[in-house]
C-alpha positions as CSV (number, residue, x, y, z in Angstrom):
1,X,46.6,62.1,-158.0
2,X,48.1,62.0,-154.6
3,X,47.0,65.3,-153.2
4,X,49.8,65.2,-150.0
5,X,52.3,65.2,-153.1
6,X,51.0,67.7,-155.1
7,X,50.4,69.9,-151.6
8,X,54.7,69.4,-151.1
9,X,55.1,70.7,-154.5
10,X,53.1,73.5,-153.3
11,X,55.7,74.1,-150.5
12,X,58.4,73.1,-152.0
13,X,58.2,75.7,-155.1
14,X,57.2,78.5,-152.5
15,X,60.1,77.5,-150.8
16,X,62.3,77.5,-153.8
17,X,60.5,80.8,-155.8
18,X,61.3,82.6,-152.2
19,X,64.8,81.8,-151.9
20,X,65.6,83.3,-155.1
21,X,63.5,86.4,-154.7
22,X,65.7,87.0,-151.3
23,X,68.7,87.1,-153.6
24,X,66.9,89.4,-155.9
25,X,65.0,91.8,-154.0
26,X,66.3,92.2,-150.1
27,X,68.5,95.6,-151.6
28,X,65.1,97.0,-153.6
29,X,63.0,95.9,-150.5
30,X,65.3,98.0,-148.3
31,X,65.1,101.3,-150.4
32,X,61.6,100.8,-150.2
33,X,61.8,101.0,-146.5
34,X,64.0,103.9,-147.1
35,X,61.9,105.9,-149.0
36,X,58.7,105.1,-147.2
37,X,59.9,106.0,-143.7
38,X,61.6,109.4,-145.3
39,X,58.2,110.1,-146.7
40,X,56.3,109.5,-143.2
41,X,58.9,111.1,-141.2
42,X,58.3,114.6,-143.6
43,X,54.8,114.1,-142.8
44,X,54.2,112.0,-146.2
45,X,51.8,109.8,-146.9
46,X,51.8,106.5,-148.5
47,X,48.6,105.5,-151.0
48,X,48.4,102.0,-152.0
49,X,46.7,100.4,-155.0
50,X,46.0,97.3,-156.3
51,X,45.2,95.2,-159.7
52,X,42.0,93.1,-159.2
53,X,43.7,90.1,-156.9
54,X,45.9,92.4,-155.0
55,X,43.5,94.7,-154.1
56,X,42.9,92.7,-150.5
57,X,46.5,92.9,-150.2
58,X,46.7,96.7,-150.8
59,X,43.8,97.6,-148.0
60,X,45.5,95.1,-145.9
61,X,49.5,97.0,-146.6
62,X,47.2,100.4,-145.8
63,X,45.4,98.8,-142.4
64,X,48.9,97.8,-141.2
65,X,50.8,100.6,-141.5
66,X,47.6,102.6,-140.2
67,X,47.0,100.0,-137.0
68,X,50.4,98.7,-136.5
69,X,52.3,95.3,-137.3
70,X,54.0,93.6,-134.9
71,X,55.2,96.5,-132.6
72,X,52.8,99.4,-130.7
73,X,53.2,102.2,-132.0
74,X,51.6,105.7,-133.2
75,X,49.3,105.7,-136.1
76,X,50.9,106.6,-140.1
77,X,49.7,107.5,-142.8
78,X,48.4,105.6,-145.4
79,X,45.2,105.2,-147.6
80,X,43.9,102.0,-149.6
81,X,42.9,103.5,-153.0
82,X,40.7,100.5,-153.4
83,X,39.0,101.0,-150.1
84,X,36.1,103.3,-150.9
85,X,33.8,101.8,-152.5
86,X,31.7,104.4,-153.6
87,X,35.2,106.2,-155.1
88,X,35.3,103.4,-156.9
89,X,31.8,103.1,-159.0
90,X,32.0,104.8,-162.1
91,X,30.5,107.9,-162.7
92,X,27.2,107.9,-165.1
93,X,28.1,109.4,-168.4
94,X,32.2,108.1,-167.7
95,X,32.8,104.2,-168.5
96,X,36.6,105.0,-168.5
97,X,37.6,102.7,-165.5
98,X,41.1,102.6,-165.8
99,X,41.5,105.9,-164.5
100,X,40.0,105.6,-161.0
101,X,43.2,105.3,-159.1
102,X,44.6,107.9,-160.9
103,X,41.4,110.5,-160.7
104,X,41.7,109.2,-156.5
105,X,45.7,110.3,-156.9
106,X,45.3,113.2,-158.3
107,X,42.7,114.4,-155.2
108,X,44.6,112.9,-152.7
109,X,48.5,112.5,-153.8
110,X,50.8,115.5,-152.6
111,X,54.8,116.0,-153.8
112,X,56.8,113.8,-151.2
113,X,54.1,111.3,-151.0
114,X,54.4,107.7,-152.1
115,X,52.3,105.6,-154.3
116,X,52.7,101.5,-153.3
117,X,51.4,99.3,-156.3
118,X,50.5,95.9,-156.7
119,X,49.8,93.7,-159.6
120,X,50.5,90.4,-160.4
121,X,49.7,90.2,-163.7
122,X,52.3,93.4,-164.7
123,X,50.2,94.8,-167.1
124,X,47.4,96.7,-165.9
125,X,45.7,99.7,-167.0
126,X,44.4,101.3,-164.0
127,X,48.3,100.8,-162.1
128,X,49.9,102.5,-165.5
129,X,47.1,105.1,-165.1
130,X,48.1,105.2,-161.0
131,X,51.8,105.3,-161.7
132,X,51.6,108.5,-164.1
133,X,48.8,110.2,-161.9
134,X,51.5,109.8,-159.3
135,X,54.6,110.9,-161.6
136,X,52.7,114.2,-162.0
137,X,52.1,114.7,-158.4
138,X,56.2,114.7,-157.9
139,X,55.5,111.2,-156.1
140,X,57.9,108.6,-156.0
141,X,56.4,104.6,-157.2
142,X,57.3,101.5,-155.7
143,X,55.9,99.0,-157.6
144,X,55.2,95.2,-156.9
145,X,55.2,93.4,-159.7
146,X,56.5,89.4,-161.4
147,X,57.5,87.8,-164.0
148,X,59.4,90.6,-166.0
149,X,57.2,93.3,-164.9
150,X,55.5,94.0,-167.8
151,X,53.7,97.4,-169.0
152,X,54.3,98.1,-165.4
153,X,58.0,98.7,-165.4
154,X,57.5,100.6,-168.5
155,X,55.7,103.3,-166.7
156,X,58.3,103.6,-163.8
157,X,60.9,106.5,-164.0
158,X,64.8,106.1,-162.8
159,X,63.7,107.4,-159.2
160,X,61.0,104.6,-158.1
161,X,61.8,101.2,-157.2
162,X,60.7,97.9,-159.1
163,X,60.3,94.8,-157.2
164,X,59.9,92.4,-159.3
165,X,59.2,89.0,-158.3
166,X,61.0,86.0,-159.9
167,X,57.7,84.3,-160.7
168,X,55.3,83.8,-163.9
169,X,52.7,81.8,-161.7
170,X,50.1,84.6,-159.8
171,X,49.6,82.7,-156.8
172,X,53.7,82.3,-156.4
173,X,53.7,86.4,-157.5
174,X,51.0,87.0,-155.4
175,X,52.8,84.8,-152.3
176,X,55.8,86.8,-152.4
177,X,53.8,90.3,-152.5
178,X,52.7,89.4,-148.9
179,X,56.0,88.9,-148.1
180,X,57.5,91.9,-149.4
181,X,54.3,94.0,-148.0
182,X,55.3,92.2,-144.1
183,X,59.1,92.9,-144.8
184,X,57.9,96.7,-145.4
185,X,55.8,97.0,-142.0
186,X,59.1,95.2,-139.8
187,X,61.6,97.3,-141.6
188,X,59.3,100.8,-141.0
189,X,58.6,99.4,-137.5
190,X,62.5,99.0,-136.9
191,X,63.4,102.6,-138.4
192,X,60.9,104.5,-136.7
193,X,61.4,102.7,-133.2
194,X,64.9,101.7,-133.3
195,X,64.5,98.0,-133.0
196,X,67.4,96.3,-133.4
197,X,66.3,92.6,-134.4
């Protein structure tokens, strides 16, 4: 095996799997923005889970939009839902795990907030658990998902936003999550501070 070739295959179905999701996703991508800024600008607040893999990503989405991106600028609102660790640990006497984004939704989430999820698998308990938590808060969902968004999309309602990447591979999925996650932070940048390219 020639590992420079397989490496260019690497790149090359990045490149390709990326191209294709620009055709697919730049108008859901922009709602997002929409929706989130809307949200922060009524004093909203945007919590952020993740499935298992996409939980880096998640506290990583939360620390940006907390500290900045590119551009200085005034501190918003956002909370990783897998950040706290000790939220996280099960309480003795309740093994039922899937629920602890929702129990940390239903202390934290507020009507006119926004839940951001990420999974690249599409079917994961604890994110359908998150996604109802948050329906019953009056929150709106944007969910990151790929392939064809599996139990995921099931759980969305007709006012949240699916962006769904064209990908069955998680590492391509999970690729294109950080891409969405940067486009977020430099379109929320540009709203709030009027930056024109």
């Amino acid at each position: 095996m020639n590992l420079i070739d397989r490496i260019s295959r690497q790149f090359e179905d990045n490149m390709r799997t990326s191209l294709e999701a620009l055709e697919m996703l730049a108008a859901p991508i922009a709602g997002a923005v929409e929706v989130i800024t809307a949200s922060l600008l009524e004093s909203g607040k945007v919590l952020v889970c993740g499935g298992s893999g996409s939980a880096g990503d998640a506290r990583r989405f939360a620390a940006q939009l907390v500290n900045g991106f590119e551009f200085e600028r005034p501190s918003l609102a956002a909370l990783a839902l897998s950040a706290d660790t000790s939220t996280l640990a099960p309480l003795a006497g309740d093994p039922d795990t899937a629920s602890l984004f929702a129990r940390q939704i239903e202390a934290f989430g507020h009507p006119g907030d926004i839940l951001l999820t990420l999974s690249a698998s599409a079917d994961s308990a604890r994110i359908e658990g998150a996604i109802r938590a948050a329906h019953e808060r009056d929150m709106r969902v944007i969910a990151l998902t790929g392939a064809d968004g599996g139990r995921i999309a099931d759980c969305l309602g007709p006012d949240d936003i699916h962006i769904c990447t064209p990908a069955e591979r998680k590492a391509r999925i999970q690729e294109l999550h950080l891409l969405v996650l940067h486009c977020l932070c430099d379109g929320i940048d540009c709203l709030l501070l009027g930056v024109e390219d």
